[in-house]
C-alpha positions in Angstrom: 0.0 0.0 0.0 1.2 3.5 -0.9 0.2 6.4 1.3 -0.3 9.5 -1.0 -1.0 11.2 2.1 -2.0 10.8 5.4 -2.5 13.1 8.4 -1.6 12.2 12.3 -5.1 12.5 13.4 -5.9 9.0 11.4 -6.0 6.5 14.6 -2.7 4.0 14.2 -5.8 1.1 14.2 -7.2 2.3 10.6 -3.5 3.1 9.1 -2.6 -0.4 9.9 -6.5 -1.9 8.7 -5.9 0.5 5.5 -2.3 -1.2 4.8 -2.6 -4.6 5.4 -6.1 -4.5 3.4 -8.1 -6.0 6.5 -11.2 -3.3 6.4 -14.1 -4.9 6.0 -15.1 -4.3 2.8 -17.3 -7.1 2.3 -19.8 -5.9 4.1 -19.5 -2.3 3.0 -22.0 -0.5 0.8 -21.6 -1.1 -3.0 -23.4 2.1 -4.6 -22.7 4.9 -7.7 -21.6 8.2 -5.9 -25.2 9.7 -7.0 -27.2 7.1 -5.0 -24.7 7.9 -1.8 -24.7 11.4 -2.6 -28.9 11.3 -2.2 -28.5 10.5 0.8 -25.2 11.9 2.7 -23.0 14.8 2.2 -19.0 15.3 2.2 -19.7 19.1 3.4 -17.3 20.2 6.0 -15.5 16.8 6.1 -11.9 16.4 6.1 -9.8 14.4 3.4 -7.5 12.6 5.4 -5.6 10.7 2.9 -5.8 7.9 -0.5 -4.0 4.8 -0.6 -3.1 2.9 -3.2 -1.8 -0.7 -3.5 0.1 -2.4 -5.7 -1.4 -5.6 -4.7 -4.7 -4.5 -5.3 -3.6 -2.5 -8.4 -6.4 -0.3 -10.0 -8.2 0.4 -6.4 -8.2 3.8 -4.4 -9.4 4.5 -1.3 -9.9 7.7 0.2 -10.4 8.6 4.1 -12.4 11.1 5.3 -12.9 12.2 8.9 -17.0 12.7 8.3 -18.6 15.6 9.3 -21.7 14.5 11.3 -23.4 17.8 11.7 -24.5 16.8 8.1 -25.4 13.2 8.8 -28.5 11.7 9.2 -29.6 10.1 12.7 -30.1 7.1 12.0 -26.1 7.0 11.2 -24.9 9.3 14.4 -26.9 7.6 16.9 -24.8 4.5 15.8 -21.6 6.6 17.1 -20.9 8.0 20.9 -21.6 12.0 21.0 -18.2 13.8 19.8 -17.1 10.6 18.7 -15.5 10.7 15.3 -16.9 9.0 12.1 -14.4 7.9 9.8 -16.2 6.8 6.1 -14.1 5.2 3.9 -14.5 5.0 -0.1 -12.7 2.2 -1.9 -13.3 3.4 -6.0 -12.4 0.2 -7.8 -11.3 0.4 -11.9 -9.6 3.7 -10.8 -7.8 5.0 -14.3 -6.6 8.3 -12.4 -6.3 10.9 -9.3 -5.1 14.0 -10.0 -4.4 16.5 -6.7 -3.9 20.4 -7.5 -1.6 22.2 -5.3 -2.7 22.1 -1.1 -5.3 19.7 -1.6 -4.0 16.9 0.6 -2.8 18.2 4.6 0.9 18.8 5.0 2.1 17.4 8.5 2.4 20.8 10.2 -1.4 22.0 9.1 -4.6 21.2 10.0 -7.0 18.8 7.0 -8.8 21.5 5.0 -12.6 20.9 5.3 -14.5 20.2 2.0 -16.7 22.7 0.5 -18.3 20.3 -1.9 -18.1 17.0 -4.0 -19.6 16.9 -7.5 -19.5 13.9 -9.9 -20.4 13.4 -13.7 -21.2 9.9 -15.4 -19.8 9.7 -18.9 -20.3 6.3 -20.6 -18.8 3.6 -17.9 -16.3 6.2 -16.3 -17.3 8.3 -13.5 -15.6 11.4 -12.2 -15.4 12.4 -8.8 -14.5 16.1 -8.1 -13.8 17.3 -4.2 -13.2 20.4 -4.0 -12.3 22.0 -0.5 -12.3 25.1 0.9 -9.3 27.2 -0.2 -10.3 26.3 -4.0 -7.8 22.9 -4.3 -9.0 20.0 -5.8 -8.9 16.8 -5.6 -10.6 14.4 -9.2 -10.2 10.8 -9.2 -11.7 8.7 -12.1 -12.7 5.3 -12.3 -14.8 2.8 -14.3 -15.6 0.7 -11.6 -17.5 0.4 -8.2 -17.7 2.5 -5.2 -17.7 0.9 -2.0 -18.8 2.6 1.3 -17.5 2.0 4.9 -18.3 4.4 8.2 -16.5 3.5 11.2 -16.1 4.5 14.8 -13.2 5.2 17.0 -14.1 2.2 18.2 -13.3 0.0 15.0 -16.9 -1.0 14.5 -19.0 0.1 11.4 -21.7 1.9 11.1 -24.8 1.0 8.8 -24.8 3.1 5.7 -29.0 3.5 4.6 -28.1 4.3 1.0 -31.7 3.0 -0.8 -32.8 5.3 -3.4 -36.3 5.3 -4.5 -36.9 4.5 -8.4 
């Protein structure tokens, strides 16, 4: 596993789950971004890093440190008050990520919170665009599925309700 970047304030429990490939992802939440954006928000989260592996080559996942002023209850009453929410998103087929200048946390500075996340579906590729608050960027594109996976301090996950009505 390759850390692009990470940040101190990701718990030593997830860095390790993260790079030995251990998370649970089996029973994580297999939806397009637009059925998970329906439902939740990235709004004033923090990007805490992307990994890549070259075990698992074509896969991405980025870590966020979720916002849950945003959330929905039936997700934050899964999670001690103050408690932080970490949701992982493991974008599998990914072809690219391209970071403009500050978007990922330099060790002496604080995670910049995200403004807003934006995505386009363009024959079988999808583009994912996170933009955060001092105007970086950070795109990723991939052909493949997105998987979903909350999690407390605690190491256990939280149920994802991501059912979109036809």
């Amino acid at each position: 596993m390759v850390f692009v970047s990470t940040k101190p304030t990701l718990p030593s429990w997830l860095c390790e789950n993260i790079l030995q490939g251990t998370l649970p992802w089996q029973k994580s939440s297999i939806q397009p971004y637009s059925h998970f954006n329906h439902v939740y928000t990235l709004h004033d989260s923090f990007l805490l890093g992307t990994y890549q592996s070259a075990e698992t080559y074509g896969e991405s996942v980025l870590c966020f440190l979720w916002d849950a002023l945003w959330l929905p209850e039936s997700v934050t009453h899964q999670a001690q008050p103050g408690e932080p929410i970490f949701l992982l998103i493991k974008a599998t087929k990914t072809m690219g990520i391209v970071f403009s200048e500050g978007t990922l946390p330099k060790s002496e500075k604080q995670p910049r919170r995200i403004l807003k996340a934006e995505h386009v579906e363009v024959d079988d590729q999808t583009v994912l665009v996170i933009d955060d608050i001092h105007r970086n960027t950070l795109t990723v594109v991939f052909s493949g599925q997105l998987h979903f996976l909350a999690m407390d301090n605690r190491q256990r996950q939280l149920t994802l309700d991501i059912k979109v009505d036809s």
